[in-house]
mmJSON file of the N, C-alpha and C atoms, coordinates in Angstrom:
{"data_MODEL":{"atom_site":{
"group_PDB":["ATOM","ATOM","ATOM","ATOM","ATOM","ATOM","ATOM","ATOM","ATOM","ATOM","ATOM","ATOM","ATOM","ATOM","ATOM","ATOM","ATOM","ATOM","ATOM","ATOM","ATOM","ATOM","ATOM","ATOM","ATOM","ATOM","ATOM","ATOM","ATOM","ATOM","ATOM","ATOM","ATOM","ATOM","ATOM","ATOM","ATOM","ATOM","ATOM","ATOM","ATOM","ATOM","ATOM","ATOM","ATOM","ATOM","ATOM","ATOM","ATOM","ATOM","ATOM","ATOM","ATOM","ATOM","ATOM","ATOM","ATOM","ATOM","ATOM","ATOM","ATOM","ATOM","ATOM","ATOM","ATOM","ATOM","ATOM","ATOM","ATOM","ATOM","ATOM","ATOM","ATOM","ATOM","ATOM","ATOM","ATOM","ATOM","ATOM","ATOM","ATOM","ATOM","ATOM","ATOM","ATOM","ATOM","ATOM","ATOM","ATOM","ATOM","ATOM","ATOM","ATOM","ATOM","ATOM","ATOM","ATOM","ATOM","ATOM","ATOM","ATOM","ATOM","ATOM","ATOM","ATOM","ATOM","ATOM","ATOM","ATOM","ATOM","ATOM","ATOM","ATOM","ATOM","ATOM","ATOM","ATOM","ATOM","ATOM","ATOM","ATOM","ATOM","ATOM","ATOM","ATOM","ATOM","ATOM","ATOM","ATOM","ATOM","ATOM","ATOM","ATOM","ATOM","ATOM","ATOM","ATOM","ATOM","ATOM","ATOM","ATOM","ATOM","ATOM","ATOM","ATOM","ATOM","ATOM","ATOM","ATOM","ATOM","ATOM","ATOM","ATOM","ATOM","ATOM","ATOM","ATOM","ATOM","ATOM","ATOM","ATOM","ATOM","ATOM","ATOM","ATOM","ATOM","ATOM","ATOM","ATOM","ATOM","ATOM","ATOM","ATOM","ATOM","ATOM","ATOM","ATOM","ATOM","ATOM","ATOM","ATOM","ATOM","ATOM","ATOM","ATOM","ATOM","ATOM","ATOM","ATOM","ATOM","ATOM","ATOM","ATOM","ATOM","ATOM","ATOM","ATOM","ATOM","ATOM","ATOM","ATOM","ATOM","ATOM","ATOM","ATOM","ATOM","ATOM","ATOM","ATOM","ATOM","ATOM","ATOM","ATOM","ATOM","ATOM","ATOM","ATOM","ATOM","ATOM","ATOM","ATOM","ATOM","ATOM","ATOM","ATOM","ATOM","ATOM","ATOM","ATOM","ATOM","ATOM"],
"id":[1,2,3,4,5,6,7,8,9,10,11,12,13,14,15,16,17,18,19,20,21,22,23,24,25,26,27,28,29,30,31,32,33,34,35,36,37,38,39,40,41,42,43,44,45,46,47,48,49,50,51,52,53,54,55,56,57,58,59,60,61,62,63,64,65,66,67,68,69,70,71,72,73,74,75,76,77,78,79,80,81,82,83,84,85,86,87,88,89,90,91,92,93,94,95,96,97,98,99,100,101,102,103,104,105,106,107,108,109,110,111,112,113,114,115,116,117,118,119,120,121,122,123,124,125,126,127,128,129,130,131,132,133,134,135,136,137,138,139,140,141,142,143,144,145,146,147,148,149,150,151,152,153,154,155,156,157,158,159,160,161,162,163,164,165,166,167,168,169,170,171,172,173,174,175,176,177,178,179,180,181,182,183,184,185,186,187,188,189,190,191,192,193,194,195,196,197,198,199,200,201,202,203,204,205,206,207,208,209,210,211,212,213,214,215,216,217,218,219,220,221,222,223,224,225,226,227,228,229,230,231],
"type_symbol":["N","C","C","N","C","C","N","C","C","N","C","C","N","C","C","N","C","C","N","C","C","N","C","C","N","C","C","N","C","C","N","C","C","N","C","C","N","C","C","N","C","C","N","C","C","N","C","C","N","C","C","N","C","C","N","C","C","N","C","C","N","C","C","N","C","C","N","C","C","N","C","C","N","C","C","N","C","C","N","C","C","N","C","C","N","C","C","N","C","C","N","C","C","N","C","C","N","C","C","N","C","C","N","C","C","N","C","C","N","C","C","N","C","C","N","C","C","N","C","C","N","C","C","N","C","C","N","C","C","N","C","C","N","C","C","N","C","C","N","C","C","N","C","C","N","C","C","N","C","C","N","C","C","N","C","C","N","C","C","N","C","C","N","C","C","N","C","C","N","C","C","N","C","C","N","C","C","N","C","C","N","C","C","N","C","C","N","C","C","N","C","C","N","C","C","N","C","C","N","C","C","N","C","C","N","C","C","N","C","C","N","C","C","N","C","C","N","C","C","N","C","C","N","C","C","N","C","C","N","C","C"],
"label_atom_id":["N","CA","C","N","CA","C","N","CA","C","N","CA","C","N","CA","C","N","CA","C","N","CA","C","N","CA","C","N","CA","C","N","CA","C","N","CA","C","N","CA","C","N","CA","C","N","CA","C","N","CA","C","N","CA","C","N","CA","C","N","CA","C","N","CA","C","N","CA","C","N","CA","C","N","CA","C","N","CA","C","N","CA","C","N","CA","C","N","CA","C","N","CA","C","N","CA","C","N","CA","C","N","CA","C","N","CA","C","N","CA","C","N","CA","C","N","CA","C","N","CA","C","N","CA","C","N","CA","C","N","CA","C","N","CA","C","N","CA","C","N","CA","C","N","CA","C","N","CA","C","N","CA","C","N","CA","C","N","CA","C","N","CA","C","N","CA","C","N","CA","C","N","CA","C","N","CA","C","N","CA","C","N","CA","C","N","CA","C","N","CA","C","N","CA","C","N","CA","C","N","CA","C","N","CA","C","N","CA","C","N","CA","C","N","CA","C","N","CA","C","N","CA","C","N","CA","C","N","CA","C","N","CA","C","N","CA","C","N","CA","C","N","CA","C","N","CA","C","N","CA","C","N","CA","C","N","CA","C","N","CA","C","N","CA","C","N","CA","C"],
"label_alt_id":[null,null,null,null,null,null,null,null,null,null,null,null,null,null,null,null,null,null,null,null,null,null,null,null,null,null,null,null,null,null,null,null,null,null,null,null,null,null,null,null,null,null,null,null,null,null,null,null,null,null,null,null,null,null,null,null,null,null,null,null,null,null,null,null,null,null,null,null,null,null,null,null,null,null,null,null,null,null,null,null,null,null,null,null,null,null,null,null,null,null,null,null,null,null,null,null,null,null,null,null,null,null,null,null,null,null,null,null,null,null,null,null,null,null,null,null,null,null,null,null,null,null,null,null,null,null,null,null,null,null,null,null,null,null,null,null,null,null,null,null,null,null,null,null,null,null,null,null,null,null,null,null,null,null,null,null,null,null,null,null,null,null,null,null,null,null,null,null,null,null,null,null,null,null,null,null,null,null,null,null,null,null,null,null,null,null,null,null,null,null,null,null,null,null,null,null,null,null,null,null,null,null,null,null,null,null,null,null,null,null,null,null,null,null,null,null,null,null,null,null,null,null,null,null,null,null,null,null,null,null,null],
"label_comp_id":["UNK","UNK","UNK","UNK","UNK","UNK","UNK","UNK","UNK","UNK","UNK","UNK","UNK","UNK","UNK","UNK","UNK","UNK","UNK","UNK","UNK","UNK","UNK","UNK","UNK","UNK","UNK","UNK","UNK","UNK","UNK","UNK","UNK","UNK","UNK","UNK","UNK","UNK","UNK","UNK","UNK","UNK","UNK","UNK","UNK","UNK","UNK","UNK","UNK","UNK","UNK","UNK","UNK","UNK","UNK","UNK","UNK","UNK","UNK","UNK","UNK","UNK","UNK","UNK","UNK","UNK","UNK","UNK","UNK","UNK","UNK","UNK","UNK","UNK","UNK","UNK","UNK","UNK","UNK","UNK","UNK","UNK","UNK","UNK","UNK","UNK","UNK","UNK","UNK","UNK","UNK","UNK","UNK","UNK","UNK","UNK","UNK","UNK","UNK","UNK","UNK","UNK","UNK","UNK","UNK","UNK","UNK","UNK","UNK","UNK","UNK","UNK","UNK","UNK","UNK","UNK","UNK","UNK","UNK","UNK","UNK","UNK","UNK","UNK","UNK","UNK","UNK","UNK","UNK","UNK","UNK","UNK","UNK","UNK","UNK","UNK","UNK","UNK","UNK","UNK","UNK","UNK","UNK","UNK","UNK","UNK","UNK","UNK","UNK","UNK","UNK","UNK","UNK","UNK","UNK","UNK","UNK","UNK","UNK","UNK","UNK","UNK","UNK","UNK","UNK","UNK","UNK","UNK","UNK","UNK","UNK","UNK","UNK","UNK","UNK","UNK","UNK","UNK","UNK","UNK","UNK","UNK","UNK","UNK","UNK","UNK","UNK","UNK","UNK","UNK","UNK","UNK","UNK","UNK","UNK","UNK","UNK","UNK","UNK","UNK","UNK","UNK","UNK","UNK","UNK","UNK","UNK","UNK","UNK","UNK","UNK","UNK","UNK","UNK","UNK","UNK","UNK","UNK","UNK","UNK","UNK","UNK","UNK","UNK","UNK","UNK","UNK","UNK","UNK","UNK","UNK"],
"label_asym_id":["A","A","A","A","A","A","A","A","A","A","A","A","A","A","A","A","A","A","A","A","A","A","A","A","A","A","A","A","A","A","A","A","A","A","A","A","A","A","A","A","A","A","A","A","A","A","A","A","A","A","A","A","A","A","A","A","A","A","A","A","A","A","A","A","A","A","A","A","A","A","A","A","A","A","A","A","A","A","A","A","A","A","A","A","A","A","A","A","A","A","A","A","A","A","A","A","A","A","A","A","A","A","A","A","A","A","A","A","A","A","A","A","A","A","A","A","A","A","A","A","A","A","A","A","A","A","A","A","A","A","A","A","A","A","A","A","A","A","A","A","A","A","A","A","A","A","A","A","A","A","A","A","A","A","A","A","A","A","A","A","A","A","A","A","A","A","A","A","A","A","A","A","A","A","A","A","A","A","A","A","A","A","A","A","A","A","A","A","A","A","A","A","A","A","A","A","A","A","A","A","A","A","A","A","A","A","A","A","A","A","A","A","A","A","A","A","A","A","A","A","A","A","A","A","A","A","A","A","A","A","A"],
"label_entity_id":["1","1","1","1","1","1","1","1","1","1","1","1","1","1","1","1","1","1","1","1","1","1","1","1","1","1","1","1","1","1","1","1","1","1","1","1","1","1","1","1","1","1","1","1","1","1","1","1","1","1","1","1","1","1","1","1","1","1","1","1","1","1","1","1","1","1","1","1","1","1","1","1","1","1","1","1","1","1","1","1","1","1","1","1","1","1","1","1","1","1","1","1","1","1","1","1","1","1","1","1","1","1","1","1","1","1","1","1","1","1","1","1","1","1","1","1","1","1","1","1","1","1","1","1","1","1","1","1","1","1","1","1","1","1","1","1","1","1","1","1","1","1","1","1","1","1","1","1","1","1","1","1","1","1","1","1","1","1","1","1","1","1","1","1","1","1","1","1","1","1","1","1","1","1","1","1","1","1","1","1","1","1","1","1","1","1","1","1","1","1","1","1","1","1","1","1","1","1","1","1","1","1","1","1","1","1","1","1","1","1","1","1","1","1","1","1","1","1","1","1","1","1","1","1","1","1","1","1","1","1","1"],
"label_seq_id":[1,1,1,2,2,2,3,3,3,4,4,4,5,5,5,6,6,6,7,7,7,8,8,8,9,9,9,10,10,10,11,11,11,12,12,12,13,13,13,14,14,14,15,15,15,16,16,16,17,17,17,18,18,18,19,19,19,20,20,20,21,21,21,22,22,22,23,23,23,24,24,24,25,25,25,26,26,26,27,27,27,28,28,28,29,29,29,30,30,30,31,31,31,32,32,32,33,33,33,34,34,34,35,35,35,36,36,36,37,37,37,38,38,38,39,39,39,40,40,40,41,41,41,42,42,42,43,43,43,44,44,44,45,45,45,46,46,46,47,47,47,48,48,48,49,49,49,50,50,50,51,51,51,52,52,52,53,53,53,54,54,54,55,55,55,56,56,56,57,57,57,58,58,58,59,59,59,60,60,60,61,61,61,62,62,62,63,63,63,64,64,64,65,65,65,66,66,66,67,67,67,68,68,68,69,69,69,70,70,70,71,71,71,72,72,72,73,73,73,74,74,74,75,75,75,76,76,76,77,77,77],
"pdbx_PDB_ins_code":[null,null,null,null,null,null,null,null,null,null,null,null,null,null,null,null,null,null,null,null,null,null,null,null,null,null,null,null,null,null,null,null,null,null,null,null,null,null,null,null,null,null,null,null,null,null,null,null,null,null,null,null,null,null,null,null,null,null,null,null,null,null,null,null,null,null,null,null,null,null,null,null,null,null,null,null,null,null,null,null,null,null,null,null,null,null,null,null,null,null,null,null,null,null,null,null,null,null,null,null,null,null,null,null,null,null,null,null,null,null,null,null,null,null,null,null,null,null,null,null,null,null,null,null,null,null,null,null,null,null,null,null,null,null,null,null,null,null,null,null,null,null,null,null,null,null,null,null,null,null,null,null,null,null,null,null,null,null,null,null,null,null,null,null,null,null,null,null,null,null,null,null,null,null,null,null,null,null,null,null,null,null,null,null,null,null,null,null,null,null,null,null,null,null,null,null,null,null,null,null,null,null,null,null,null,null,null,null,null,null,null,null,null,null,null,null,null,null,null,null,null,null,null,null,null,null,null,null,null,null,null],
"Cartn_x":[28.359,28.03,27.273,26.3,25.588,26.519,27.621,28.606,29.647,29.939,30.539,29.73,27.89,27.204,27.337,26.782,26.991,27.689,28.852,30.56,30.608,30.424,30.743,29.839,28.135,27.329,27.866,28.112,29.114,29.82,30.572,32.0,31.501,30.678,30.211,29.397,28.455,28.031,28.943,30.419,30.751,31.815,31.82,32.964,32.158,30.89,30.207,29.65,29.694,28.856,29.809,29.499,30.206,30.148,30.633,30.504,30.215,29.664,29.121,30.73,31.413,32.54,33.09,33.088,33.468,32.827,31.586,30.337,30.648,31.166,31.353,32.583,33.416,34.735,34.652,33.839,33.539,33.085,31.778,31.297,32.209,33.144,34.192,34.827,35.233,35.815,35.447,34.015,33.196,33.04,32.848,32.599,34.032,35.093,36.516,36.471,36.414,36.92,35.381,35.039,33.723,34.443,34.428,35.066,35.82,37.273,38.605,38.0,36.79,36.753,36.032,35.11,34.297,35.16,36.455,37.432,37.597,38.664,39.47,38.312,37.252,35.935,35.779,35.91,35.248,33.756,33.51,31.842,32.229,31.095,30.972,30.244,30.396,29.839,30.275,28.961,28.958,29.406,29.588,30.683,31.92,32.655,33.76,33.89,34.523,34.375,34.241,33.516,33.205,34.436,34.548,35.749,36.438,35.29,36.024,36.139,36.683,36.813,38.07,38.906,39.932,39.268,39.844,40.021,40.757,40.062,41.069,41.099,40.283,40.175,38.896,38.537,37.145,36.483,35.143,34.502,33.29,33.676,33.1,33.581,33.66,34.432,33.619,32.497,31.15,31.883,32.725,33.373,32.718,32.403,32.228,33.328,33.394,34.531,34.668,35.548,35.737,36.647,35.581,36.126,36.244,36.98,37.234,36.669,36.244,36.363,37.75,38.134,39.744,39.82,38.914,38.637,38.615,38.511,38.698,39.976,40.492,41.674,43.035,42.825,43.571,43.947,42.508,42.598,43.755,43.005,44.231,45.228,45.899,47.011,48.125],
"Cartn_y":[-58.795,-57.769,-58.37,-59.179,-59.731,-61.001,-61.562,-62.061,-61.462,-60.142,-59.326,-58.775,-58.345,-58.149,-58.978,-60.65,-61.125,-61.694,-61.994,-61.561,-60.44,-59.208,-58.18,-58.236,-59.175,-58.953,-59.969,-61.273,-62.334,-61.731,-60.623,-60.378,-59.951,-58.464,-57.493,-58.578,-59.557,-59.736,-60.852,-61.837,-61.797,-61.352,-60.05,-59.208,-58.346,-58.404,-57.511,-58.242,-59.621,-60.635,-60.819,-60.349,-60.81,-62.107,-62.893,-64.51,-64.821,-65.382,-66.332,-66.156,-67.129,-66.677,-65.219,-64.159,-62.886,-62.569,-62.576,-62.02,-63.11,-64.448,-65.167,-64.473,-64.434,-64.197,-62.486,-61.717,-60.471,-60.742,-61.757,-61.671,-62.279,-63.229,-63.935,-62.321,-61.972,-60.223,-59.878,-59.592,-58.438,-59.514,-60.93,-61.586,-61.772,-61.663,-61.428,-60.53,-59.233,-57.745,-57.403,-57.742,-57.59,-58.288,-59.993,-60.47,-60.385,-59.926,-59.397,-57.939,-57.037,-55.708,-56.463,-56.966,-57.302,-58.364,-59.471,-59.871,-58.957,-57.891,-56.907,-55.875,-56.637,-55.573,-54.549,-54.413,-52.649,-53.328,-51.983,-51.994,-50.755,-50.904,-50.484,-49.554,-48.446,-47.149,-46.399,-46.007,-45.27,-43.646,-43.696,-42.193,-41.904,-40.812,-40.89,-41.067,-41.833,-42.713,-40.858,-41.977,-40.539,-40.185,-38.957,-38.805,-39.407,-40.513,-40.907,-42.383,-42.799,-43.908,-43.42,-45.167,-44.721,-45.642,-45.217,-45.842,-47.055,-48.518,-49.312,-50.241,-49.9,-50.389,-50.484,-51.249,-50.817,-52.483,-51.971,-53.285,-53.517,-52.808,-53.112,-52.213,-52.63,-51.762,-50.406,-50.52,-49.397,-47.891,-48.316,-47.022,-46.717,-48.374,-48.426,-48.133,-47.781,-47.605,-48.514,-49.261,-50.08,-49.017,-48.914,-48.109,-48.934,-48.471,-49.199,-48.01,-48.53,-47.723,-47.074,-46.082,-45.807,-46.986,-46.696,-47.357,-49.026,-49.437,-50.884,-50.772,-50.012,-50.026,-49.751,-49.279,-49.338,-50.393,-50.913,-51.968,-53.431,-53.284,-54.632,-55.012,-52.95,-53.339,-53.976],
"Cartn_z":[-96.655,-95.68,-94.488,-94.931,-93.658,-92.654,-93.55,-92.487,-91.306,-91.814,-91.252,-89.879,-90.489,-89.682,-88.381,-88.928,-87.698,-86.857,-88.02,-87.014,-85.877,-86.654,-85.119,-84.404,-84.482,-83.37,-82.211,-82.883,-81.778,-81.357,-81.691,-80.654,-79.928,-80.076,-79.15,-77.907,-78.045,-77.313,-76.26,-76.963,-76.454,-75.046,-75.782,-74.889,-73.747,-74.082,-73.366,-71.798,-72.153,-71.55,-70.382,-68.961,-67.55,-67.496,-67.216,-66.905,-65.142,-65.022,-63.66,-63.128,-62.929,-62.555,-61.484,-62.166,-61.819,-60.832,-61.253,-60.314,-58.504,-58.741,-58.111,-56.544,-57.921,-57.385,-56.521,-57.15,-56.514,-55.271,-55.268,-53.433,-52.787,-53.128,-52.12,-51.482,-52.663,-52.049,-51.206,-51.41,-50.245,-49.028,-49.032,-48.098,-46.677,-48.055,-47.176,-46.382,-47.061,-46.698,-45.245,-45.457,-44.238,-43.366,-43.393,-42.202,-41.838,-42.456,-42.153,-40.862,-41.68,-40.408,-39.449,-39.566,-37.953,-37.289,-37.924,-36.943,-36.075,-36.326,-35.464,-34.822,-34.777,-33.734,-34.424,-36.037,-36.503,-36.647,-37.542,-38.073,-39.409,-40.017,-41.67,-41.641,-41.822,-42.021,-43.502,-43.603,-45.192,-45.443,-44.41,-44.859,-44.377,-43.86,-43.305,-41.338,-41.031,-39.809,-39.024,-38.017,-36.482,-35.825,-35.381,-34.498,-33.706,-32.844,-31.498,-32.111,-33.651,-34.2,-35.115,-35.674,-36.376,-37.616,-38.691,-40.422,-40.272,-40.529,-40.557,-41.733,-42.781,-44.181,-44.501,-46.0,-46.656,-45.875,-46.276,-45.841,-47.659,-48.357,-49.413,-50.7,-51.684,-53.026,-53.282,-52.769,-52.518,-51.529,-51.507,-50.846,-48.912,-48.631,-46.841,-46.561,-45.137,-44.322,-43.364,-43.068,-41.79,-40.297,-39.628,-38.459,-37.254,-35.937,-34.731,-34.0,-32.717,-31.749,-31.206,-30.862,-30.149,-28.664,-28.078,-27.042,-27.18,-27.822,-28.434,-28.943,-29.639,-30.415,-29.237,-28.118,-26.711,-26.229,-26.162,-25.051,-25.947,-26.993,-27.377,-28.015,-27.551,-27.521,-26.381],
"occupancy":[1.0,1.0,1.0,1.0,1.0,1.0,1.0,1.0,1.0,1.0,1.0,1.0,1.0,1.0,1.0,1.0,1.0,1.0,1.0,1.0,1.0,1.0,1.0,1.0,1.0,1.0,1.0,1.0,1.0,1.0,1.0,1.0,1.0,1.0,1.0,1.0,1.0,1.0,1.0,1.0,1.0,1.0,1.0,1.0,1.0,1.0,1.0,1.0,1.0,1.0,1.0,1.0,1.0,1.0,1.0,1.0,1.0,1.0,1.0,1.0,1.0,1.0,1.0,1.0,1.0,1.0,1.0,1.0,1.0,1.0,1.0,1.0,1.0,1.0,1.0,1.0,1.0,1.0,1.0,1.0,1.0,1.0,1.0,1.0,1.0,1.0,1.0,1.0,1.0,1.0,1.0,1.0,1.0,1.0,1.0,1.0,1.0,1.0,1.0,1.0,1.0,1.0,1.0,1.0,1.0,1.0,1.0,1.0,1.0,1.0,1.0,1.0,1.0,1.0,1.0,1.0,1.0,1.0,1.0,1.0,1.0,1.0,1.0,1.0,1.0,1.0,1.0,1.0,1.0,1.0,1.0,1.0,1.0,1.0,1.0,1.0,1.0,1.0,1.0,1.0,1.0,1.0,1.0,1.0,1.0,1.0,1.0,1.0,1.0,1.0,1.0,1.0,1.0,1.0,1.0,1.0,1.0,1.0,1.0,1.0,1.0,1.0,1.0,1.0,1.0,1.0,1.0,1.0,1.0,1.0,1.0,1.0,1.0,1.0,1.0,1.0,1.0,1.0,1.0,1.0,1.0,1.0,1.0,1.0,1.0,1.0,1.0,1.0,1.0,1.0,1.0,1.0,1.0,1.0,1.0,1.0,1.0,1.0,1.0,1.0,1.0,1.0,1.0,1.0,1.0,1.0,1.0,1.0,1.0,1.0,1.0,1.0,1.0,1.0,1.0,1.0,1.0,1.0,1.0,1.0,1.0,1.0,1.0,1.0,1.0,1.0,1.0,1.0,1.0,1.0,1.0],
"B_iso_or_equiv":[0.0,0.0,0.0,0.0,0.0,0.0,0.0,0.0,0.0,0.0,0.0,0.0,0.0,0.0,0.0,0.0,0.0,0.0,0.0,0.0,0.0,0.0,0.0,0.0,0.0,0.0,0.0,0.0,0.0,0.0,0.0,0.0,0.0,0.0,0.0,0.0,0.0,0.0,0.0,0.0,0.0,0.0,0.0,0.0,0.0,0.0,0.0,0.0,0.0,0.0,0.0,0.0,0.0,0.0,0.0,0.0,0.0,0.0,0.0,0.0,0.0,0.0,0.0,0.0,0.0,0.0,0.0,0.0,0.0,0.0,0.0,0.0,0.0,0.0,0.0,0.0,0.0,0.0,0.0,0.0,0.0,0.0,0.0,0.0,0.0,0.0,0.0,0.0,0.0,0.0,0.0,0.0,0.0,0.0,0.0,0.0,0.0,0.0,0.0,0.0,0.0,0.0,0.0,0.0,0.0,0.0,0.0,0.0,0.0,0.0,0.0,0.0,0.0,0.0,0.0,0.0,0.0,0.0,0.0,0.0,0.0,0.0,0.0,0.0,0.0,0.0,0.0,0.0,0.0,0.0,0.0,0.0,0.0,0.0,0.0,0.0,0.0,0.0,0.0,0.0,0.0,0.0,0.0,0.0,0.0,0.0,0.0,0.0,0.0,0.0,0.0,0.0,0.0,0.0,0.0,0.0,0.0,0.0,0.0,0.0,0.0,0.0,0.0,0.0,0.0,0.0,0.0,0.0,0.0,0.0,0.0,0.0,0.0,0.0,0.0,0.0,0.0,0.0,0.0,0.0,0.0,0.0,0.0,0.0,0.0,0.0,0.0,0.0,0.0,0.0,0.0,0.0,0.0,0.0,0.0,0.0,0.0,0.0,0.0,0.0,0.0,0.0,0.0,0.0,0.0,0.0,0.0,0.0,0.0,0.0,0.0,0.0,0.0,0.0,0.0,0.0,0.0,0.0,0.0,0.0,0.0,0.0,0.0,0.0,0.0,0.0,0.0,0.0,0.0,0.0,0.0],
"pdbx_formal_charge":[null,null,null,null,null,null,null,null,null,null,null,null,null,null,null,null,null,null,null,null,null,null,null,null,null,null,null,null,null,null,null,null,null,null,null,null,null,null,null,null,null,null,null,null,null,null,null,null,null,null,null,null,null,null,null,null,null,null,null,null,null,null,null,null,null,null,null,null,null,null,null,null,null,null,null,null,null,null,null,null,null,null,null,null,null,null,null,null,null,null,null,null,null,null,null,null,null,null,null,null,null,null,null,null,null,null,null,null,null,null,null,null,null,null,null,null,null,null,null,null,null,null,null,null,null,null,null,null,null,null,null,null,null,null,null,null,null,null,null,null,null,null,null,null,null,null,null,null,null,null,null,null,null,null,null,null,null,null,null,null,null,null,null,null,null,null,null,null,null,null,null,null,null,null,null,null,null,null,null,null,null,null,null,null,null,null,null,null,null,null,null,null,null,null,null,null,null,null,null,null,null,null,null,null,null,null,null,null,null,null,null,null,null,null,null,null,null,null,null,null,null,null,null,null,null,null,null,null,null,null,null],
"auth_seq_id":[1,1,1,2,2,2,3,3,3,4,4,4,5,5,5,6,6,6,7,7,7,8,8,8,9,9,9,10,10,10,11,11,11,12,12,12,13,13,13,14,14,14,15,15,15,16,16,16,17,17,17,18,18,18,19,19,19,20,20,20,21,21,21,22,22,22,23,23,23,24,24,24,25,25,25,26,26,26,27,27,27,28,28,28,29,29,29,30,30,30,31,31,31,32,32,32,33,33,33,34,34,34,35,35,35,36,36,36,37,37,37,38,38,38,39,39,39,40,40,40,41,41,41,42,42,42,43,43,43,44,44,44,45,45,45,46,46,46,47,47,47,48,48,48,49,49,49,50,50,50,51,51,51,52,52,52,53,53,53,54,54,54,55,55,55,56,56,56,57,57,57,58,58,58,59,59,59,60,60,60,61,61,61,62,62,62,63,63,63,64,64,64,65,65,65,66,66,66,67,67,67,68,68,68,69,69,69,70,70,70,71,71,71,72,72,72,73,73,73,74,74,74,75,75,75,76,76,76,77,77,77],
"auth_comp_id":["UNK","UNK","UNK","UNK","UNK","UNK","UNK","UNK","UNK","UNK","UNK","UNK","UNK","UNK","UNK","UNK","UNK","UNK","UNK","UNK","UNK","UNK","UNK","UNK","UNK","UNK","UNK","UNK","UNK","UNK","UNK","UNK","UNK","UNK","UNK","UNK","UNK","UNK","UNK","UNK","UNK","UNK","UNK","UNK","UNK","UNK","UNK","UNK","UNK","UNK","UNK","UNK","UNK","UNK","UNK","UNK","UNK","UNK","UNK","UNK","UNK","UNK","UNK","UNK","UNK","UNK","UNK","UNK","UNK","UNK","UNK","UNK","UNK","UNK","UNK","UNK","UNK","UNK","UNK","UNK","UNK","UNK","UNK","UNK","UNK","UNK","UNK","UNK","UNK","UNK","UNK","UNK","UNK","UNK","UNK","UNK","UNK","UNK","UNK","UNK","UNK","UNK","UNK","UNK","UNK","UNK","UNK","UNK","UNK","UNK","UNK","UNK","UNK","UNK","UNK","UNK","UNK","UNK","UNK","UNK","UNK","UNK","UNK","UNK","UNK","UNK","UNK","UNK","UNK","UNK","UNK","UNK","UNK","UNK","UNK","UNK","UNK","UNK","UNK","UNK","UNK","UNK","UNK","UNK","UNK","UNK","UNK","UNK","UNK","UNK","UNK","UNK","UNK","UNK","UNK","UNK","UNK","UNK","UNK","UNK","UNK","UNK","UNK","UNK","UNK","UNK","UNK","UNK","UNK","UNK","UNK","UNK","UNK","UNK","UNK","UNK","UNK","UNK","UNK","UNK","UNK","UNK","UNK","UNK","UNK","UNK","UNK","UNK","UNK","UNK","UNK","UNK","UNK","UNK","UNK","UNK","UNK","UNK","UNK","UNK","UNK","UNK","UNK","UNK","UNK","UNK","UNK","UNK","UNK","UNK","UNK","UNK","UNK","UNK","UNK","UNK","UNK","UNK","UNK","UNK","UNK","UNK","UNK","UNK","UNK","UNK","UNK","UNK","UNK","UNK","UNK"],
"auth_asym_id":["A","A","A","A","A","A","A","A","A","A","A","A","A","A","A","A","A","A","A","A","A","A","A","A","A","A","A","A","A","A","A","A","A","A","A","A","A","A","A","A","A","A","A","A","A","A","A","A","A","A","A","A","A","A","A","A","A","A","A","A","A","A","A","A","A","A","A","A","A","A","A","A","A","A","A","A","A","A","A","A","A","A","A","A","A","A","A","A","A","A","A","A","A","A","A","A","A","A","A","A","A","A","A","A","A","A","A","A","A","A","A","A","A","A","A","A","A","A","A","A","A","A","A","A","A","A","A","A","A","A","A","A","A","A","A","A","A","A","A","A","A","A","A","A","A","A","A","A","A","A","A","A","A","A","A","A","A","A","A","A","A","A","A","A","A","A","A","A","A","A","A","A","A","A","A","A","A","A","A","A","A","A","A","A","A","A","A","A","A","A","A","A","A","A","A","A","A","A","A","A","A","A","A","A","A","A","A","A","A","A","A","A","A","A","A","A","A","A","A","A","A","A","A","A","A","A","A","A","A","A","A"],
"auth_atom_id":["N","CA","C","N","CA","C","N","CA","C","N","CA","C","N","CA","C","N","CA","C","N","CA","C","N","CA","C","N","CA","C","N","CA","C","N","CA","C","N","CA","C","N","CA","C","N","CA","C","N","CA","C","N","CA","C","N","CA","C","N","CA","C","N","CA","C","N","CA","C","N","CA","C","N","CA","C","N","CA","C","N","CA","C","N","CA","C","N","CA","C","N","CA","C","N","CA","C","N","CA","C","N","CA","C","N","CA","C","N","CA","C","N","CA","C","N","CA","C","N","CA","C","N","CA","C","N","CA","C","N","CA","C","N","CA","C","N","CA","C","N","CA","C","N","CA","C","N","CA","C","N","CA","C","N","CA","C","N","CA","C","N","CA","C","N","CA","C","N","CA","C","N","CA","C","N","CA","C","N","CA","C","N","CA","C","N","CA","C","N","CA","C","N","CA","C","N","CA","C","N","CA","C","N","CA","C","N","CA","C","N","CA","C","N","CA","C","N","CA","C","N","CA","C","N","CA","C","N","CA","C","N","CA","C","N","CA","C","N","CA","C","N","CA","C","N","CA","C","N","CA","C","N","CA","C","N","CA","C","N","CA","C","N","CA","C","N","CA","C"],
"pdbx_PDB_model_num":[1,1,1,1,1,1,1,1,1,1,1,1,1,1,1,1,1,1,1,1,1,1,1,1,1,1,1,1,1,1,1,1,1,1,1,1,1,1,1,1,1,1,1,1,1,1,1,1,1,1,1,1,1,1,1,1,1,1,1,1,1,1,1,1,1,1,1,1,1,1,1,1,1,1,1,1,1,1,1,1,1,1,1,1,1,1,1,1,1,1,1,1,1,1,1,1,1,1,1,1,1,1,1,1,1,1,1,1,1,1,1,1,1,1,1,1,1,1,1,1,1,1,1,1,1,1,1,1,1,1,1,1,1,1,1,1,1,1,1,1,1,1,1,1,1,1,1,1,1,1,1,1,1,1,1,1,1,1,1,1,1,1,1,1,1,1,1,1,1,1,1,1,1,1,1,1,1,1,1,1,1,1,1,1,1,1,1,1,1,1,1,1,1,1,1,1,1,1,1,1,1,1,1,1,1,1,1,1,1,1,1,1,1,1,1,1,1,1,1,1,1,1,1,1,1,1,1,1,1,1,1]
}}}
């Protein structure tokens, strides 16, 4: 019984355990997805973009918004 015990405590803690790695690979994400919006001149706002702005993707998995100005979004086209 007590092998079993600490059989399932190894698993649990290994399955439970995030690795360095992930956590790694997550900020490359957010570090992308930010510089991908402030390339094309947006900015990151935490709720739903202002009127005189358009939606042009997330700037974080946090549910930011990457918005443009319209007026920026004119000119280069």
């Amino acid at each position: 019984m007590r092998t079993l015990c600490s059989l399932l405590l190894i698993c649990c803690l290994l399955f439970s355990y995030t690795t360095p790695a992930v956590g790694d690979l997550k900020h490359l994400i957010l570090k992308a997805q930010l510089a991908r919006c402030y390339k094309f001149g947006g900015f990151c706002y935490n709720s739903m973009c202002p009127p005189h702005t358009k939606f042009i993707g997330n700037c974080h998995p946090d549910h930011l918004h990457c918005c443009i100005n319209m007026k920026e979004l004119e000119g280069s086209t």
